[in-house]
C-alpha positions in Angstrom: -0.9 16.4 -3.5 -1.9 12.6 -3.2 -5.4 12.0 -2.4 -4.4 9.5 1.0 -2.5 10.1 3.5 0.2 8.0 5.2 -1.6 7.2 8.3 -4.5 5.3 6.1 -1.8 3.7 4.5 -0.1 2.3 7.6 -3.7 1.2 8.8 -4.6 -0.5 5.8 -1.0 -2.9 5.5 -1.0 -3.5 9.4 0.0 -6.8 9.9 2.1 -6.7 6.2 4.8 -9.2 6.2 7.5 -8.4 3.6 8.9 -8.6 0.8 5.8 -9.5 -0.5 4.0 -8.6 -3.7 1.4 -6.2 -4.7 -1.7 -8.4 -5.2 -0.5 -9.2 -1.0 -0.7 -6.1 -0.2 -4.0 -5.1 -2.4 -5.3 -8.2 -0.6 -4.4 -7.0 3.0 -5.4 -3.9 1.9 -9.0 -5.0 1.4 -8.6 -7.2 4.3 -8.3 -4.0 6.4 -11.3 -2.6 5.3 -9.1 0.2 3.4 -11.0 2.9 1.6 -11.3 2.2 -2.3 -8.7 5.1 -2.9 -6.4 3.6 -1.0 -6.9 0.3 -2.2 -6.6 1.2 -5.7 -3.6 3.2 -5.3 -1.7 0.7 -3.7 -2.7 -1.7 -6.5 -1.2 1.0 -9.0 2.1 0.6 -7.2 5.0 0.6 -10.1 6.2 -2.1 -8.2 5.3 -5.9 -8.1 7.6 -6.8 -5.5 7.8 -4.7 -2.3 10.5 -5.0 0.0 9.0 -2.6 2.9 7.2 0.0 4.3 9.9 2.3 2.8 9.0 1.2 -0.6 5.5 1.7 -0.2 6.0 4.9 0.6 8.1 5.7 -1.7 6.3 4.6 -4.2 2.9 6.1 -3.5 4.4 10.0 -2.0 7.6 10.2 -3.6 6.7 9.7 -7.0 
């Protein structure tokens, strides 16, 4: 089970604009005022470019 939810997620890329790239989105992230799990698991993404919210989720509670 991951250790954030979706809905943090969501809060912590509103206002994302993509495709963008990681760093952006660890960036926003920050921006946001994300907590520092969520922050650090979005800059563990596998991915460096992201094309969506889709990917992001993917990505972070798909495996």
């Amino acid at each position: 089970m991951s250790d954030v939810n979706p809905i943090e997620v969501q809060q912590a890329l509103k206002g994302a604009s993509y495709p963008t790239d990681r760093q952006t989105l660890t960036d926003l992230a920050r921006k946001n005022k994300a907590s520092d799990k969520v922050v650090d698991k979005i800059s563990h993404m596998k991915s460096d470019r992201i094309d969506g919210p889709d990917q992001v989720e993917k990505e972070m509670f798909r495996g």
